[in-house]
C-alpha positions in Angstrom: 26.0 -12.1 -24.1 23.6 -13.9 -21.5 20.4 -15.9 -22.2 17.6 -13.9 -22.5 15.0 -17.0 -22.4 13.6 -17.4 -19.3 13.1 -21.0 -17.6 10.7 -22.7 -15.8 12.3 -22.9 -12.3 12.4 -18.5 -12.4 8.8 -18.5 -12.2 8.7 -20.9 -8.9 8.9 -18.5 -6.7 6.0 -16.6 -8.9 3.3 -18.9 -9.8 2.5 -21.8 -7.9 0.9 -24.2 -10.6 2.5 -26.1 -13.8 -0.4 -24.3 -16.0 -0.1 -21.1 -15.2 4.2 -21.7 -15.2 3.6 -23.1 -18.8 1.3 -20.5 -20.3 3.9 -17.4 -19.3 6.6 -19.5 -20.5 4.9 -19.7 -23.8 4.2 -15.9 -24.2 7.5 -14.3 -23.0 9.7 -16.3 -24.6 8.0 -15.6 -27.8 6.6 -11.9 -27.3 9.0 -10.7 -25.2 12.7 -12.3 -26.4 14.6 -9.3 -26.9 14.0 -8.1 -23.7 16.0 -9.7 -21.1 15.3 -11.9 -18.1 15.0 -9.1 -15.4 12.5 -7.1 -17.4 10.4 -10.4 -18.2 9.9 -10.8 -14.2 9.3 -7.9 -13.5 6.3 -7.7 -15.7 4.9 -11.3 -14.7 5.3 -10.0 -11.1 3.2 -6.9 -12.2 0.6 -9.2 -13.6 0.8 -11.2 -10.7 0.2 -7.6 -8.5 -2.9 -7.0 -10.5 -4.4 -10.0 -12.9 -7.6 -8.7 -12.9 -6.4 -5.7 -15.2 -5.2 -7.9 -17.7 -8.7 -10.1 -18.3 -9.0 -8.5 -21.3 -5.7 -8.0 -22.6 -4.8 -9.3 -26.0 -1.6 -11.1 -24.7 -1.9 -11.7 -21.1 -5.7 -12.6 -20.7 -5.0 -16.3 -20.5 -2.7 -16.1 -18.4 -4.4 -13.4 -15.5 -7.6 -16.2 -16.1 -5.4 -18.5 -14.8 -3.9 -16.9 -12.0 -7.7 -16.0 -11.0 -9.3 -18.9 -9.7 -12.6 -20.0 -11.2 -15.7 -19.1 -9.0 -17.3 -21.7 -7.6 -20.8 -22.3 -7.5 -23.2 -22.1 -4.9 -24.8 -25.4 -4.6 -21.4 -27.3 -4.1 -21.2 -28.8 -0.7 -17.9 -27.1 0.4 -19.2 -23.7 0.4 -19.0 -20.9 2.7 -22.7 -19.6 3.1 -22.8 -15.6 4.0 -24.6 -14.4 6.9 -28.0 -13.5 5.5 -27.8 -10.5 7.8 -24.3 -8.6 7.9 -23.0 -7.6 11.3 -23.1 -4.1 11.8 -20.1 -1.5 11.5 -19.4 1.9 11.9 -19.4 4.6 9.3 -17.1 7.5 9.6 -17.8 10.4 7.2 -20.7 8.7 5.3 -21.9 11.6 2.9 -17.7 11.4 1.9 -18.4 7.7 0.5 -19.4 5.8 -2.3 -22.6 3.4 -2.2 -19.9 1.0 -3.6 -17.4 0.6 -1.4 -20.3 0.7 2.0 -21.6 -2.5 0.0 -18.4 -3.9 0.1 -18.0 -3.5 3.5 -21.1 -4.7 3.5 -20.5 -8.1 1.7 -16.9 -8.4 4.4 -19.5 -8.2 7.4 -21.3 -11.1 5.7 -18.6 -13.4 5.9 -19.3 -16.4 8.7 -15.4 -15.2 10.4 -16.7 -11.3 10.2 -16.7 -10.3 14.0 -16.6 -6.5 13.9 -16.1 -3.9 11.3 -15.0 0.1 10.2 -15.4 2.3 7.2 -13.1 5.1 7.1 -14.1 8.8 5.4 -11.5 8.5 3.0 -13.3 4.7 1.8 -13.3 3.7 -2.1 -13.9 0.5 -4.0 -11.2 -1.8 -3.9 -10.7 -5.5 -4.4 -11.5 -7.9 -1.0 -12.1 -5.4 1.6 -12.7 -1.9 0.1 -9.4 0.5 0.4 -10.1 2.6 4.3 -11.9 -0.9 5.6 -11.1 -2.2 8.9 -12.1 -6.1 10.0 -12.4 -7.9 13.0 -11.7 -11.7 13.0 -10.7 -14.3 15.8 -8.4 -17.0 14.0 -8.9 -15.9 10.8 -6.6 -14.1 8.2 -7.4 -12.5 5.4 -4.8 -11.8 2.4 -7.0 -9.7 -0.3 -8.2 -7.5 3.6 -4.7 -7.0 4.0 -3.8 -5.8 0.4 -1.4 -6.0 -2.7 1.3 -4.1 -1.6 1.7 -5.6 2.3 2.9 -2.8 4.7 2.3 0.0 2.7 3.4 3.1 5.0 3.8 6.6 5.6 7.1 8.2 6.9 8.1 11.7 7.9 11.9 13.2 9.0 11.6 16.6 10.4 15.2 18.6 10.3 15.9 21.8 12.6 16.5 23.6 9.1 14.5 27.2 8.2 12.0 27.5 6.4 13.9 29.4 3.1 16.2 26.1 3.0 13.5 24.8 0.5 13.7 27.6 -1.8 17.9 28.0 -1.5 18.8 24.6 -1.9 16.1 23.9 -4.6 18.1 22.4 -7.5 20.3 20.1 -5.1 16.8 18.8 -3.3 15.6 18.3 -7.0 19.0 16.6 -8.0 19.3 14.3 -4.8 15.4 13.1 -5.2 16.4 12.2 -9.0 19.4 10.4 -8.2 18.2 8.6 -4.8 14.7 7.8 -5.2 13.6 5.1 -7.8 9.9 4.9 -8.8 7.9 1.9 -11.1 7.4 -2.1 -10.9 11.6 -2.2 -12.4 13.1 0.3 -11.2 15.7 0.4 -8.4 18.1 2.6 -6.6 21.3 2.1 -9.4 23.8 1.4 -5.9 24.0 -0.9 -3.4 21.9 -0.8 -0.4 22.4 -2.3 2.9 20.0 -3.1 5.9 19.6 -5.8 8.5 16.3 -6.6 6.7 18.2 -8.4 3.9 20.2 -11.0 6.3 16.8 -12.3 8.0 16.3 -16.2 8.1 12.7 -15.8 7.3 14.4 -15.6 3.7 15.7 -19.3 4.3 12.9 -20.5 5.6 10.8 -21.1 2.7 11.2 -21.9 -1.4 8.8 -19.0 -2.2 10.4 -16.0 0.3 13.7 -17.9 -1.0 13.1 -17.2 -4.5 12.2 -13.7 -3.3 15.6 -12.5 -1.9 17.0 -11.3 -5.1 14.1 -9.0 -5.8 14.4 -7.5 -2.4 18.0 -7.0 -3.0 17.9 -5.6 -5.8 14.3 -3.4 -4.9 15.1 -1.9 -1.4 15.6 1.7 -1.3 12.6 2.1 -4.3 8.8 2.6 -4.5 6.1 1.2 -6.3 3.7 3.5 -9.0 0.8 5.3 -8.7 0.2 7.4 -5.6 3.4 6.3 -4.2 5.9 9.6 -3.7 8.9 11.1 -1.8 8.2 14.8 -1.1 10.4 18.0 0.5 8.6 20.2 2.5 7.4 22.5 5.4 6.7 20.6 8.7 4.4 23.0 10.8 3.9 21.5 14.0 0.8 22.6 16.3 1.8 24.5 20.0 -0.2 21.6 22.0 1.2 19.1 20.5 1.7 15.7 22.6 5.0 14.7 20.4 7.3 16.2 22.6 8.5 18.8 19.6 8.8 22.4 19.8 6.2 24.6 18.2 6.9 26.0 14.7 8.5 25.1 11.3 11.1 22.4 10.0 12.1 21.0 7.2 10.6 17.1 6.6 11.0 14.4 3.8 7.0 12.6 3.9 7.4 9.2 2.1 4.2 7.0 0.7 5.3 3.2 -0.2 5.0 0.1 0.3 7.0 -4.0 0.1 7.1 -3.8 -4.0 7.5 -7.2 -5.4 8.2 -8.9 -2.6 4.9 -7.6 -0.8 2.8 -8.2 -4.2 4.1 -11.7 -4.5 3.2 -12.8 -1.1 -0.3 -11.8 -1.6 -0.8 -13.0 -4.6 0.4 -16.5 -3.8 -1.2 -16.7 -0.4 -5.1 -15.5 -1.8 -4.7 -18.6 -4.6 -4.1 -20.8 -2.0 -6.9 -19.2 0.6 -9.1 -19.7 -2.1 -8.7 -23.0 -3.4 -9.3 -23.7 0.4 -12.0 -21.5 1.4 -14.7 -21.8 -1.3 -16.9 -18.6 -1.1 -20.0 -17.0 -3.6 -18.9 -15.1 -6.4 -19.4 -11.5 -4.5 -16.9 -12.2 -1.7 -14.5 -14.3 -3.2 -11.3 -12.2 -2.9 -12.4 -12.1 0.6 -10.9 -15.7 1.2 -9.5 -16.5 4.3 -6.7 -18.7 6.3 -6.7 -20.3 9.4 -3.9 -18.5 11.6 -3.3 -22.1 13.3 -3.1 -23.7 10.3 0.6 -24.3 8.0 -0.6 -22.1 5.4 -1.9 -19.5 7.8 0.8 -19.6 9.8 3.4 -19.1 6.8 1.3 -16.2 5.4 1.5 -14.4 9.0 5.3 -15.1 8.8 5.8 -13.7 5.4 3.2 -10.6 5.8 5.5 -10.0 8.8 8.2 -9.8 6.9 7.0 -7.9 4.4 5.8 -5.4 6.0 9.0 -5.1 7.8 10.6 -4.7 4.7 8.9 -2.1 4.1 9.8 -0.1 7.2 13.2 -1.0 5.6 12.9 0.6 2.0 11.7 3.6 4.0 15.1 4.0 6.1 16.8 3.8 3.3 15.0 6.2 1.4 15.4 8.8 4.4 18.7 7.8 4.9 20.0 8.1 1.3 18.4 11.5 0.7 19.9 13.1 4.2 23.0 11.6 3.3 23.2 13.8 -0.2 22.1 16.9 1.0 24.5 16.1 4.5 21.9 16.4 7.0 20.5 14.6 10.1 16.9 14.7 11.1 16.2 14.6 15.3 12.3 13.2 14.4 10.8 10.1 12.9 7.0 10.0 12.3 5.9 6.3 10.6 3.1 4.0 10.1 1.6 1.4 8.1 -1.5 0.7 6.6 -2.1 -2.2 5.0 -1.7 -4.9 7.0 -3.2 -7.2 10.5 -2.2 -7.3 13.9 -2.9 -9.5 16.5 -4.9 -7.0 18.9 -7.3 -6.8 22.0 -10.4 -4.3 21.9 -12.2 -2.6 25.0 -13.1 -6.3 26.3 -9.7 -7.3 25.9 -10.7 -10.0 24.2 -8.0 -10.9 21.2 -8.8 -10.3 16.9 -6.7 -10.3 14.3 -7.4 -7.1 12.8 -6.9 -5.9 9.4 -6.4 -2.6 7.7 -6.6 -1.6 4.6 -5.9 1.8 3.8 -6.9 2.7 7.5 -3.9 3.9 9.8 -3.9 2.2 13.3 -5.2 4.7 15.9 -4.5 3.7 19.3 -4.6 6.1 22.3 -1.6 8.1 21.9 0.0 6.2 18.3 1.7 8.8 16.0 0.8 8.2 12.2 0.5 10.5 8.7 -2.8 11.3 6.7 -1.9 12.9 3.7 -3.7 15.1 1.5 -2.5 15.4 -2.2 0.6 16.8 -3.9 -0.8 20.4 -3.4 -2.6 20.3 -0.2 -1.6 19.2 3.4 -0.4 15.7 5.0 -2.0 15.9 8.7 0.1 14.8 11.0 -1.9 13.2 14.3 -2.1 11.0 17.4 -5.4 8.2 17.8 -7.4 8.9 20.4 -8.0 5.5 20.6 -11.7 5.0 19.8 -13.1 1.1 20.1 -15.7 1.8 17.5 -13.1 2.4 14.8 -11.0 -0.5 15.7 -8.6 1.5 16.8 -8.3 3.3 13.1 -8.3 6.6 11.1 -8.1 7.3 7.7 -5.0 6.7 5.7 -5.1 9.5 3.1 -7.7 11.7 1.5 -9.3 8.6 -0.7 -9.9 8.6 -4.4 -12.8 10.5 -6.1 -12.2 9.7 -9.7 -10.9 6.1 -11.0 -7.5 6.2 -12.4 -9.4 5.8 -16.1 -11.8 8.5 -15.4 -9.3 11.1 -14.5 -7.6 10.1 -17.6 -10.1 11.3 -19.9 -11.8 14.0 -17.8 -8.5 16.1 -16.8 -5.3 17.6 -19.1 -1.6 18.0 -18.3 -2.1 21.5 -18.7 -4.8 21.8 -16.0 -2.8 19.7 -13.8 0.0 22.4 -14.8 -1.2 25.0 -13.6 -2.4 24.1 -10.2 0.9 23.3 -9.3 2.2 26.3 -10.6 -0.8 28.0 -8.6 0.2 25.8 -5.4 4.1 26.3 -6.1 4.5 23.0 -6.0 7.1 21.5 -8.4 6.7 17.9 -9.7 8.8 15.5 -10.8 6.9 13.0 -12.7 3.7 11.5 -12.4 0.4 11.3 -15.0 -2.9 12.6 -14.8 -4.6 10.0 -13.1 -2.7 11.4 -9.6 -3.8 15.2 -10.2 -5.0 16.8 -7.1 -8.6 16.8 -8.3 -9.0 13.2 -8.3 -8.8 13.0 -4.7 -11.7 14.0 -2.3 -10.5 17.3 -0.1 -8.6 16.2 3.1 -9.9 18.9 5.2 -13.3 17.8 4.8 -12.4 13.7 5.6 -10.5 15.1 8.8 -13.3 17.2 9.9 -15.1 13.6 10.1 -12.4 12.1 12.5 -12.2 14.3 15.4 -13.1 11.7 17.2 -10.7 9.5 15.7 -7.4 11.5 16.2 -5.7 14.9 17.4 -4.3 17.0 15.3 -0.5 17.3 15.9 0.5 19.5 13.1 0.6 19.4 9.2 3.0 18.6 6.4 3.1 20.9 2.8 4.8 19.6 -0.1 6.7 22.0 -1.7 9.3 18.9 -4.3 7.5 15.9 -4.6 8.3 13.2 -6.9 6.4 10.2 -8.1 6.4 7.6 -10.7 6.7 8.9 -14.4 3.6 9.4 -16.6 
């Protein structure tokens, strides 16, 4: 039988100081010795994902306060003052939003780089930027703007199948989404999976995307927890639509995920070193930036890049794996990410690097994917291209309740029976992703007309998502 004790040189590619190297060392080789060295990585990159759920934790607090770096006061020399008065930004939907998360946006306009700005309806509190933010900077990136899980995207195959294919083929559409999807921080598709993605020399390029390739290896194909989900359904598409598709109804596979480890890892990594570089008050400190001309700028744009296209990849294969068991081909693809930058120019044509979290890019024309929740409607649209977005929409219908809230406040039963209500069947998932806990999508869509077209809508009818 293999070791099971893990060594220093596995966490290289995890955490980049000898303290915080030591101190998981110390706990998971003596909490955690039975378990063996793939499970013990995959927790410390969950950790890394999220350390700021684990300050409190009886095992892992000293460790998430050392991945976190200490704030740094005001009165040192080296810090970033805020603009006393934040540049303005546009609200979309504004009654649909939290106080929280528009003073969040608020505290990203303050920041000296902030050029231009965007709340999305669907905005909620999040950690940096708040999730449906978008922000404008020249030379500037932004890891904790970006996001965790780098890339994170919708995806949408429509097949020329009836409608009644749903309800005759239902066990084998169950059976092929339990055997070819894989949900959770270690889990993985249990056969190989090939794509291009896995041969690229931005794998070679650098120790920490070097220690990296296993995980990808071994994770493409999968998708992350919480709202993440693979779903069969009706595709009804709209009779002026501009996509070039027939009106009426298909068959589609929608798919929410993102880069798992590999994306999580990055940003982790790169928002230590942004801010042992870019010292900033306690209120915007996730909000640490990089200089895209400088080494470590330049190597988080080349590794977002490639997260993100690894992304796209895990999405391929999840499409392709699932046509290939129930032995069809679709003749559409609908994708789009949305966490991540791009270079771009705006009506001026003047050049930012802009990021968006939780917001879908909505240039005149650009398909993309707003869903709803796993009883109501994705929206599938075209951007109409409007500057005082950024170019953006909404990417989803945005959280009402926290994840501990709908805990307590909602049972399995309830969420029971309005799937059974719906007709919706579920495979997996908790509480804390039951329809409720989402703010209606028709309502944040009526607030983006000016945003995007409606091209036609997406009904989940199988949907599976990580277990409870």
């Amino acid at each position: 039988m293999g070791s099971k004790k893990i060594q220093g040189r596995m966490l290289n590619a995890y955490l980049s100081d000898n303290q915080s190297k030591s101190i998981a060392l110390g706990i998971l080789n003596r909490q955690y010795k039975k378990h063996d060295i793939t499970y013990k990585l995959d927790l410390i990159s969950k950790i890394i994902a999220k350390p700021q759920d684990y300050l409190d934790d009886p095992i892992w607090s000293k460790l998430a306060n050392s991945i976190l770096p200490k704030e740094v006061l005001k009165t040192e020399e080296d810090m970033h003052e805020l603009k006393d008065n934040p540049s303005e930004f546009s609200i979309f939907g504004k009654k649909e939003i939290n106080s929280n998360a528009i003073q969040q946006m608020k505290v990203a306009m303050s920041l000296p780089v902030a050029e231009k700005g965007a709340l999305m309806p669907d905005a909620h509190q999040g950690y940096g930027l708040p999730i449906g933010g978008v922000l404008a900077t020249k030379n500037e990136i932004i890891p904790y703007a970006v996001g965790v899980d780098i890339g994170c995207r919708m995806s949408l195959s429509l097949y020329d199948l009836p409608e009644n294919y749903i309800h005759r083929y239902e066990y084998n559409l169950k059976k092929a989404l339990k055997e070819h999807t894989a949900f959770g921080t270690s889990q993985c598709i249990n056969y190989a999976q090939e794509h291009e993605i896995l041969d690229r020399r931005e794998f070679h390029e650098s120790s920490l995307l070097k220690g990296l390739h296993q995980k990808a290896c071994k994770q493409i194909g999968s998708s992350g927890g919480g709202n993440h989900f693979v779903e069969w359904g009706i595709v009804e598409i709209d009779a002026d639509n501009t996509l070039g598709i027939t009106e009426g109804k298909y068959i589609g596979i929608m798919a929410h995920s993102g880069s798992r480890g590999l994306g999580a890892t990055i940003a982790q990594h790169f928002t230590q070193i942004a801010k042992s570089k870019c010292k900033l008050p306690k209120s915007a400190s996730h909000l640490a930036w990089l200089d895209i001309n400088s080494s470590e700028g330049h190597e988080y744009w080349i590794a977002m890049n490639l997260a993100g296209d690894y992304a796209k990849a895990c999405h391929d294969r999840i499409h392709a794996n699932l046509s290939k068991a129930m032995g069809i081909k679709p003749f559409r693809i609908i994708e789009n990410h949305h966490n991540f930058a791009w270079k771009e120019k705006l009506e001026n044509q003047e050049e930012f690097i802009i990021h968006r979290k939780g917001a879908t890019p909505a240039h005149e024309g650009q398909s993309g994917i707003i869903p709803g929740t796993m009883i109501s409607p994705a929206y599938i649209v075209s951007g109409k291209g409007n500057t005082s977005s950024l170019n953006s929409a909404s990417h989803g219908a945005g959280r009402s309740l926290s994840r501990t809230k709908a805990k307590s406040s909602i049972t399995k039963s309830a969420m029971k029976g309005m799937l059974k209500h719906t007709g919706v069947t579920l495979l997996g998932a908790g509480v804390d992703e039951a329809p409720i806990v989402y703010k209606d999508i028709d309502k944040i869509m009526s607030h983006q007309n000016d945003l995007v077209k409606i091209e036609g809508k997406f009904f989940p009818k199988i949907v599976r998502m990580a277990k409870d």
